[in-house]
SELUM-603222 format. One record per residue: residue in one letter; residue number from 1; x, y, z of N, C-alpha, C in turn. Coordinates in Angstrom, 1 decimal. Layout:
<pts>
PT residu num   n_xx   n_yy   n_zz  ca_xx  ca_yy  ca_zz   c_xx   c_yy   c_zz
PT      a NUM      X      Y      Z      X      Y      Z      X      Y      Z
...
</pts>
This chain:
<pts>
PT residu num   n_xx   n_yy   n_zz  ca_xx  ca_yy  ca_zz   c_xx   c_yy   c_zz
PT      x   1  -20.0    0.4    3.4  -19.2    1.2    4.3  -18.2    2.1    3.5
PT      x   2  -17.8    1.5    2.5  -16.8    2.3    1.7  -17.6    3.7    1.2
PT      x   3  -18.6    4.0    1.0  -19.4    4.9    0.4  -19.3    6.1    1.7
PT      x   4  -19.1    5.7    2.7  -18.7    7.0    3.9  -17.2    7.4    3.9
PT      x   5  -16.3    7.0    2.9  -15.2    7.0    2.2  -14.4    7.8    1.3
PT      x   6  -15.4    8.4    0.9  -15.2    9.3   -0.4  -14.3   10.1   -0.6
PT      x   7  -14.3   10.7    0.5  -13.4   11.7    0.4  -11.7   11.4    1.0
PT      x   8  -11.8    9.8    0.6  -10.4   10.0    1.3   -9.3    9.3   -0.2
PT      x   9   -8.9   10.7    0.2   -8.4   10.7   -1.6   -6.8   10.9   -1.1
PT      x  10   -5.6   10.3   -1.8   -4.3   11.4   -1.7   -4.1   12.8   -1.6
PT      x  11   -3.4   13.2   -1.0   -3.2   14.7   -1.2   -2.4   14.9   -2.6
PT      x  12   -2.9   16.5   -3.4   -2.1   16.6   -4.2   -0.6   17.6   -4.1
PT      x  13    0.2   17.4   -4.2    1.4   18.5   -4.7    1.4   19.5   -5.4
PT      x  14    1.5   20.3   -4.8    1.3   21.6   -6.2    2.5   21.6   -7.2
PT      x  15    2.7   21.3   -8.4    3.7   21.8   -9.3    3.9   20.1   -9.7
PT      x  16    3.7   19.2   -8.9    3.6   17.8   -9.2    3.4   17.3  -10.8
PT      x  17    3.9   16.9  -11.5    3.5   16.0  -12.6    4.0   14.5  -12.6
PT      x  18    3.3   13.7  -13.2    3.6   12.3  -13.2    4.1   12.5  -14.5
PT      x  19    5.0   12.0  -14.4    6.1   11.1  -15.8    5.2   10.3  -16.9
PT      x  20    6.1   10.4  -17.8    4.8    9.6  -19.3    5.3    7.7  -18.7
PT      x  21    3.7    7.2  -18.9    3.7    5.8  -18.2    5.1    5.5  -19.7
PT      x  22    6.0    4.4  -19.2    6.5    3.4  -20.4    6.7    1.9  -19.7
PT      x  23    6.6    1.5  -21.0    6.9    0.0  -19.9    8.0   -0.3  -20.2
PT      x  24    7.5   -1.6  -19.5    9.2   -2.4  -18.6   10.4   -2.3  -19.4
PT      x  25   10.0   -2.7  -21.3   11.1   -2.6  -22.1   11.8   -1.5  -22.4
PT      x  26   10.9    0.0  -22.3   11.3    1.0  -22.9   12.4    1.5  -21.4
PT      x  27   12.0    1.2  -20.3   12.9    1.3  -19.1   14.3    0.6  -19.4
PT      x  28   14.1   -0.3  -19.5   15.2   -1.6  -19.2   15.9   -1.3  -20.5
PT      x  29   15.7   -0.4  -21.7   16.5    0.1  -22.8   17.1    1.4  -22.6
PT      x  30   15.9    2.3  -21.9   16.5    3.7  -21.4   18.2    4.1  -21.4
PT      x  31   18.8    4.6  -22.2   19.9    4.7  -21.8   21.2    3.9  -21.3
PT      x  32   21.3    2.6  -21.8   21.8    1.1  -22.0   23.2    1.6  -21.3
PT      x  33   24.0    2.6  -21.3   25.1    2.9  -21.6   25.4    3.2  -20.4
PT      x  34   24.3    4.3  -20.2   24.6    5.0  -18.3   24.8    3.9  -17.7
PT      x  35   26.0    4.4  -16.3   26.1    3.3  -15.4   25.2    3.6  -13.9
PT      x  36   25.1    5.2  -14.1   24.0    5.0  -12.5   22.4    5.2  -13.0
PT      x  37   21.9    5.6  -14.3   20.8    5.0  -14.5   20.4    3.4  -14.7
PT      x  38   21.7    2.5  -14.9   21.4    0.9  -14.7   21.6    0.5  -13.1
PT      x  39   22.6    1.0  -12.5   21.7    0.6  -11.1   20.4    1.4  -11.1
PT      x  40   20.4    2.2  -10.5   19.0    3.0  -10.5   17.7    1.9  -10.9
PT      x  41   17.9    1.8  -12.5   16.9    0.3  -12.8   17.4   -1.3  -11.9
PT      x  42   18.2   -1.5  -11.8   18.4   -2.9  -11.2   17.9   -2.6   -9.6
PT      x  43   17.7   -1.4   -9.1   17.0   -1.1   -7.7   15.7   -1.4   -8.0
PT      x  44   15.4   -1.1   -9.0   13.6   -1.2   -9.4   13.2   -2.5   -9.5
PT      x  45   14.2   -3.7  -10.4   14.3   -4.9   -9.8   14.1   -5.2  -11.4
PT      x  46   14.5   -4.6  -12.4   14.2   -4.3  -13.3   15.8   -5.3  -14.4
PT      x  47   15.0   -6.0  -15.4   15.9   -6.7  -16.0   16.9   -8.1  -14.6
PT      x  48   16.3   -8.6  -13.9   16.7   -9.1  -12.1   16.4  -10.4  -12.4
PT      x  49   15.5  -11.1  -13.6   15.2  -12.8  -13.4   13.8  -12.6  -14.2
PT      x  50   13.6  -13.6  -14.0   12.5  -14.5  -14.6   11.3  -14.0  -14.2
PT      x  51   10.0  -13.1  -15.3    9.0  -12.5  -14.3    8.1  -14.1  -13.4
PT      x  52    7.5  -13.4  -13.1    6.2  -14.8  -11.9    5.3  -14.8  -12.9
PT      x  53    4.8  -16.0  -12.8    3.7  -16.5  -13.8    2.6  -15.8  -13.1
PT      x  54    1.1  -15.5  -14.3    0.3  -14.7  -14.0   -0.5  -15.8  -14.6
PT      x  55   -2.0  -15.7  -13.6   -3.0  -16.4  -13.4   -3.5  -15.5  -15.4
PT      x  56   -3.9  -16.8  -16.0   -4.3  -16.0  -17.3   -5.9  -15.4  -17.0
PT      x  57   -5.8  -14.4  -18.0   -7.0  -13.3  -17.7   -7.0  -12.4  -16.5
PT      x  58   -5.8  -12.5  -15.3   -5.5  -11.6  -14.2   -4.7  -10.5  -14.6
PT      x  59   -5.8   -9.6  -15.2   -5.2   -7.9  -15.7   -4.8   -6.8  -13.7
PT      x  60   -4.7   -7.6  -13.4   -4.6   -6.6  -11.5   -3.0   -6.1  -12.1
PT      x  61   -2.7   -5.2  -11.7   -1.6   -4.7  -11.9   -1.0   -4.6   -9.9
PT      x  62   -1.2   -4.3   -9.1   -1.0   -4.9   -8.0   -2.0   -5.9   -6.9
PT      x  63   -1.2   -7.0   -6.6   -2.2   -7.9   -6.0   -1.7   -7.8   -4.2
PT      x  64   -2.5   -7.5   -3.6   -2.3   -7.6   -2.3   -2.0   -9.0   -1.2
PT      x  65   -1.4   -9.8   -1.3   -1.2  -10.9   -1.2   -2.0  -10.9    1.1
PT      x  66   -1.3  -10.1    1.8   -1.6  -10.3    2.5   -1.5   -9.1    3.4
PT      x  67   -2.7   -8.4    4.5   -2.5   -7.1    5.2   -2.3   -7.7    6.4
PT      x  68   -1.5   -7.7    7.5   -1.6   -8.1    9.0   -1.3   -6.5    9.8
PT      x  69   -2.0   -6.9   10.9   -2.3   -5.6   11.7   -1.5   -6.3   12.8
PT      x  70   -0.4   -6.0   13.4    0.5   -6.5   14.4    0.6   -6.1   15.8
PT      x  71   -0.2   -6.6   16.9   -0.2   -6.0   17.7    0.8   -6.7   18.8
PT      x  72    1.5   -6.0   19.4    2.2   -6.8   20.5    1.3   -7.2   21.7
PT      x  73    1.8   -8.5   21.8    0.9   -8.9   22.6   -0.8   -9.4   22.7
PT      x  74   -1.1   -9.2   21.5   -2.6   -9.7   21.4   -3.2  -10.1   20.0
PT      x  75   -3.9  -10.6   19.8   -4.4  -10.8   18.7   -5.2  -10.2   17.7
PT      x  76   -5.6   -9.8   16.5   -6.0   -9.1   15.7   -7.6   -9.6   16.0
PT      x  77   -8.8   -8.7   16.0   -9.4   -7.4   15.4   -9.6   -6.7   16.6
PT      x  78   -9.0   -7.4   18.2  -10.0   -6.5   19.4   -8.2   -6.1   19.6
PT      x  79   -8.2   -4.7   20.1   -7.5   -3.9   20.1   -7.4   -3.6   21.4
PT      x  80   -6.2   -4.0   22.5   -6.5   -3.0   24.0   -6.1   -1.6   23.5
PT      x  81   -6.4   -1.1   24.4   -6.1    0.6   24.7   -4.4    0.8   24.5
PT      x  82   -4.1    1.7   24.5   -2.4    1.8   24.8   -1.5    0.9   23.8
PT      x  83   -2.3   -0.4   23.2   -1.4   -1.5   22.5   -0.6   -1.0   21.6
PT      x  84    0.5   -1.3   21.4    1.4   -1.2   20.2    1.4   -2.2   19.3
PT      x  85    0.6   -1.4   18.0    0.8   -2.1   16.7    1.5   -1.4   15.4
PT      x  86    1.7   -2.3   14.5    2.1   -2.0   13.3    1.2   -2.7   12.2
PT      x  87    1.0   -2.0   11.4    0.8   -2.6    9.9    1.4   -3.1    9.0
PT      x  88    1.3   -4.2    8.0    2.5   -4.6    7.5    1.7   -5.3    6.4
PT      x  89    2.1   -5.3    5.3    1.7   -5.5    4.0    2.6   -6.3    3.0
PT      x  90    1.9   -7.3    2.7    2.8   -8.0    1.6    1.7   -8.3    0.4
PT      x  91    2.9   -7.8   -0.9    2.1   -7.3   -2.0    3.0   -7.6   -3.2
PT      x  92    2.3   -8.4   -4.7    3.6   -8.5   -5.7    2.7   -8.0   -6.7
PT      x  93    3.6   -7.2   -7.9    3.2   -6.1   -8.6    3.2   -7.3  -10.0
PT      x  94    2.6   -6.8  -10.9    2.5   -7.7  -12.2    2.1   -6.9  -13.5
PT      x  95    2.2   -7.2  -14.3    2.1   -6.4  -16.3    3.0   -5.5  -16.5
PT      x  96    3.4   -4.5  -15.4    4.0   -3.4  -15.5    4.8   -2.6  -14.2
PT      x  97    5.8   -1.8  -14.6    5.6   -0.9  -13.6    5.0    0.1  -12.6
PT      x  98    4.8    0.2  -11.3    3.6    1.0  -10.9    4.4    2.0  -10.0
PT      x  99    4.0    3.4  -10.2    4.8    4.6   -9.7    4.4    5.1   -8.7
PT      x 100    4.6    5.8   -7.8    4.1    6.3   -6.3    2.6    5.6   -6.1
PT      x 101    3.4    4.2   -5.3    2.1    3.5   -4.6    2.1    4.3   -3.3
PT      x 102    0.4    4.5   -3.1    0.5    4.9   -1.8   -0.6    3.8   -1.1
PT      x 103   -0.7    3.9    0.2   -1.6    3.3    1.5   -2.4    4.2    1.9
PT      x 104   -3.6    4.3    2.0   -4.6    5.6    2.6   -5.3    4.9    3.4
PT      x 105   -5.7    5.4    4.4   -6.5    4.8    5.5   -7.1    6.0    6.1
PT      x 106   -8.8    5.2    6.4   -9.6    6.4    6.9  -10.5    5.4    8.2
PT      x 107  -10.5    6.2    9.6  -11.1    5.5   10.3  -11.7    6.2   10.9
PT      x 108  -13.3    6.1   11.0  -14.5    6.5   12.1  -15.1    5.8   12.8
PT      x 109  -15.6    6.2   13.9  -16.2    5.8   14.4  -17.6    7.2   15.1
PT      x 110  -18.4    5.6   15.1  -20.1    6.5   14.8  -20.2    7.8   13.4
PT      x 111  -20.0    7.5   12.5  -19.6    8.4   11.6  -18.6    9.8   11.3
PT      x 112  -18.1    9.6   12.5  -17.1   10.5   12.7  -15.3   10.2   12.3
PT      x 113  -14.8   11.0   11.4  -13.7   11.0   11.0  -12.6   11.1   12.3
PT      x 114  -12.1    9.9   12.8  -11.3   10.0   13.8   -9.6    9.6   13.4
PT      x 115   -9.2    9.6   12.3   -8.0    9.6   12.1   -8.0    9.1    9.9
PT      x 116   -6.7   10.0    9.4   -6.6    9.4    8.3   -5.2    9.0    8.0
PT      x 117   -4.6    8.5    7.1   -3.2    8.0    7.1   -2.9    7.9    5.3
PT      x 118   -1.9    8.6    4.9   -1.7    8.5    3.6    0.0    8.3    4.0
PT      x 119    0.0    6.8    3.4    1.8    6.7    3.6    1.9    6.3    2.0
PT      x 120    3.1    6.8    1.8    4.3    6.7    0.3    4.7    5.2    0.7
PT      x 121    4.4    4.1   -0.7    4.9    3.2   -0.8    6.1    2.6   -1.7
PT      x 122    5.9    3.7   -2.7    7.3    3.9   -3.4    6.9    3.2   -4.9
PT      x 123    8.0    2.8   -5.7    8.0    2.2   -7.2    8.2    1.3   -7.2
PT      x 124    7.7    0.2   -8.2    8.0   -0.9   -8.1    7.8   -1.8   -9.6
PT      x 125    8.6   -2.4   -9.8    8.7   -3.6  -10.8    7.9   -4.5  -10.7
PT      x 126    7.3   -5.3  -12.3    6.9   -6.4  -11.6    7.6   -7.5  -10.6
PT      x 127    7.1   -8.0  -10.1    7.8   -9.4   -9.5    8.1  -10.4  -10.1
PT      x 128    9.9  -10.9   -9.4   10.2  -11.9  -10.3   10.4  -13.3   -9.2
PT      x 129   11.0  -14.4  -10.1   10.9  -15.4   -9.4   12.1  -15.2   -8.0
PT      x 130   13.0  -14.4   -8.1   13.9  -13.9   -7.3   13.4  -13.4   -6.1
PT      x 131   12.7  -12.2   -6.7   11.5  -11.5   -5.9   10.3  -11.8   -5.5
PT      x 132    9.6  -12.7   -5.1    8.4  -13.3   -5.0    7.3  -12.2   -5.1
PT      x 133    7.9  -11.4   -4.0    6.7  -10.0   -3.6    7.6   -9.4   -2.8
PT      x 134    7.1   -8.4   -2.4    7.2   -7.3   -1.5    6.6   -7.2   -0.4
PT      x 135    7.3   -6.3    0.2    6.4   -6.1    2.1    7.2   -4.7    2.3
PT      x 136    6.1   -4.1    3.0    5.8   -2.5    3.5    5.4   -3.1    5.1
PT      x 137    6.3   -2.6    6.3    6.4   -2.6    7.3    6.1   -0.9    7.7
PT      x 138    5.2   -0.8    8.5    4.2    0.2    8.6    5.4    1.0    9.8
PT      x 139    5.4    2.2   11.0    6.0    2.2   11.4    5.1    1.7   13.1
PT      x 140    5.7    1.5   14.1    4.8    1.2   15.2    3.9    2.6   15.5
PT      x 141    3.1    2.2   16.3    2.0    3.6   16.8    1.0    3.2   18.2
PT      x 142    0.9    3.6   18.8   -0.1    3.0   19.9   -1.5    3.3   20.1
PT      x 143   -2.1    2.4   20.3   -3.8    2.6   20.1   -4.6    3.5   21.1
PT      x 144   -5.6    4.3   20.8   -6.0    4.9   21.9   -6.5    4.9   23.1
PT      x 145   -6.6    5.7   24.4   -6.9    5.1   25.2   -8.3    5.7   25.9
PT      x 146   -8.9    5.0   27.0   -9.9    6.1   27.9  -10.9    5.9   27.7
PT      x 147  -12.1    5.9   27.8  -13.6    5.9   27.6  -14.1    6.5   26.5
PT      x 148  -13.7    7.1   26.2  -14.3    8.2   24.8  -13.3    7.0   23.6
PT      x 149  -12.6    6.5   24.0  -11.4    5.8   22.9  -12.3    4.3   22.3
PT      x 150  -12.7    3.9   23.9  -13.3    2.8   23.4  -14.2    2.3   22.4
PT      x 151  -14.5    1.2   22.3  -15.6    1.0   21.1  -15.1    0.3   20.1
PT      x 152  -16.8    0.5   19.0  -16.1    0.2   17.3  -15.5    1.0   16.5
PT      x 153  -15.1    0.7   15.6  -14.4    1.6   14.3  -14.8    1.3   13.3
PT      x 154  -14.9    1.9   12.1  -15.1    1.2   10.8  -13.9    1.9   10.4
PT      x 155  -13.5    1.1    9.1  -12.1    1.9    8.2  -12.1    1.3    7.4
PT      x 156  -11.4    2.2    5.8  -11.1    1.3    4.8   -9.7    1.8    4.7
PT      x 157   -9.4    1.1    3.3   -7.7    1.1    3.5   -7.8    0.8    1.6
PT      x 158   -6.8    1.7    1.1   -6.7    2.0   -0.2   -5.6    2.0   -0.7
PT      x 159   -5.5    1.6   -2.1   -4.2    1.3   -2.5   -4.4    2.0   -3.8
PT      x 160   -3.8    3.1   -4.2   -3.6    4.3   -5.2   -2.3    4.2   -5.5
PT      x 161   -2.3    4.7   -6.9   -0.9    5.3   -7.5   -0.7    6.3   -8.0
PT      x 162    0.4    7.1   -8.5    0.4    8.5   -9.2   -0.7    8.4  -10.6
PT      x 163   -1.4    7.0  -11.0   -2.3    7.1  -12.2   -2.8    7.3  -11.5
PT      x 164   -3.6    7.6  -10.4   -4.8    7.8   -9.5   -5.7    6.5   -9.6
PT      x 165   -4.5    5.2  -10.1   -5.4    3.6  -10.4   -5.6    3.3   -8.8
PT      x 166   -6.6    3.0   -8.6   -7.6    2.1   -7.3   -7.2    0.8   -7.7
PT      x 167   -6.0    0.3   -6.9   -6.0   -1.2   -6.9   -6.6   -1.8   -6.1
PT      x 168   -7.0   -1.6   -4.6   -7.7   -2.0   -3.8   -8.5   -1.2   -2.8
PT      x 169   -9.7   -1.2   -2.1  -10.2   -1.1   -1.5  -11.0   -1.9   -0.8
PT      x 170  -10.3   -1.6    1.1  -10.8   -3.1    1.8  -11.4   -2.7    2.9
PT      x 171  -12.7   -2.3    2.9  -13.3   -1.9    4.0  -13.3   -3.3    5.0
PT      x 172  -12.6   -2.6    6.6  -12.9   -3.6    7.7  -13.6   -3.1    8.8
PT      x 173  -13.6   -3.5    9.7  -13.4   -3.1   11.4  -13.0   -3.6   12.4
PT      x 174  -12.6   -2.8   13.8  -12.4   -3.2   14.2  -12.8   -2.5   16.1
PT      x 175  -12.6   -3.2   17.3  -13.0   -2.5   17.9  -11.3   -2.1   19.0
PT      x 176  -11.6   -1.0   19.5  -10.7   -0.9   20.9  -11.2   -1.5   22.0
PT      x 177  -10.6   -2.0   23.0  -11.0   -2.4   24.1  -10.2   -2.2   25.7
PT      x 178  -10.9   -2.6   26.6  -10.2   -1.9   27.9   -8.8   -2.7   28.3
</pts>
């Protein structure tokens, strides 16, 4: 299913460049002295505690701990019409820093491109024992409605960064209903 996917890439910025990668040390040394580039870093979560122990041989630089699709009032994967849901994502970063995480989502049905979604997830540190993980609270939106609405869907859902690193890709589905 992912292979009907392809093309669902971030958008680029024109005049955009990504910053030279450094890690955690060379940040957390950056300019020792400045007082609003050390908040700036302690927002990042950076120099904050004790990192989280990492499964050995787990090179994932973000691990998706858990996706929930929130719908009021009903339960996840059959969708009424009209429902209001949100998406909401809990996720803890590990080896390094990772720079404009985005969310992409692409959804068809009968092979047809019927919606895509590229949301900005922001920067992040690894996780510490302080920080367990992170959570991205999607905003609400309501599902479609009518006869032509109904049905299945297929979609995947992607987790990119300004490296253009593919940390996940999770083809699901799901249907609308009356």
């Amino acid at each position: 299913m992912s292979d009907d996917f392809k093309d669902l890439q971030p958008e680029s910025v024109p005049g955009f460049k990504v910053g030279e990668k450094k890690t955690i040390q060379e940040y957390a040394n950056l300019d020792a002295n400045d007082e609003s580039l050390n908040k700036w870093k302690k927002s990042l979560g950076l120099n904050t505690g004790k990192e989280l122990d990492i499964l050995p041989g787990d090179q994932r630089k973000v691990v998706i701990i858990s996706m929930t699709l929130q719908i009021k009032g009903e339960e996840p994967f059959q969708i009424k019409e009209k429902s209001l849901y949100k998406l909401i994502i809990k996720f803890k970063v590990q080896h390094e820093i990772i720079t404009g995480l985005k969310y992409l989502q692409g959804v068809k049905k009968t092979g047809i491109t019927v919606d895509k979604l590229e949301e900005p997830m922001g920067s992040y540190a690894p996780n510490t024992v302080d920080t367990p993980f992170y959570e991205k609270e999607f905003e609400e939106v309501e599902a479609p409605s009518g006869f032509l609405a109904r049905g299945s869907y297929s979609a995947v859902s992607k987790f990119i960064d300004d490296d253009k690193t593919e940390h996940l890709v999770l083809p699901w589905s799901f249907q609308i209903t009356k």
